[in-house]
Steps between C-alpha positions, in 0.01 A plus 500: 500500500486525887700175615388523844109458405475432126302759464557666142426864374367326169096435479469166461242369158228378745479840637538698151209262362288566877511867414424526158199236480383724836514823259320316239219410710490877692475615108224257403327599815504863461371463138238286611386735804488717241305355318242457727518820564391600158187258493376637841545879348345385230192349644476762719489823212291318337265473765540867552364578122279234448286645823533166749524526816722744613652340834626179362659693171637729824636156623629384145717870479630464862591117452677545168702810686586288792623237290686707286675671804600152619613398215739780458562450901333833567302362785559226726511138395142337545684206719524455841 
């Protein structure tokens, strides 16, 4: 222990319990995104073979990649 500042080179349990409910959530997250990512593909192949309209199942297929990609922090995070 530093006796000039109090400062210690031991985590504290605050900060141990900070970081791993913050990697819980960034794991629920990710699954979730993923998720999501799935139904959009999903919706948007099956537009492809059930013959509807071919732009929006375009936009399904394009969401469900850019959702995936920011889930797995392949593209830039959608906040500001």
């Amino acid at each position: 222990m530093d006796t000039d500042t109090g400062l210690t080179s031991e985590p504290s349990d605050e900060t141990e319990y900070a970081v791993v409910r913050d990697a819980i959530f960034d794991a629920v997250g990710t699954v979730a995104l993923l998720g999501f990512a799935l139904v959009f593909l999903f919706v948007g192949v099956r537009g492809f073979v059930v013959g509807s309209s071919l732009p929006l199942s375009a936009a399904f297929v394009a969401a469900s990649l850019l959702v995936a990609g920011a889930a797995l922090d392949l593209v830039p995070p959608f906040r500001g």
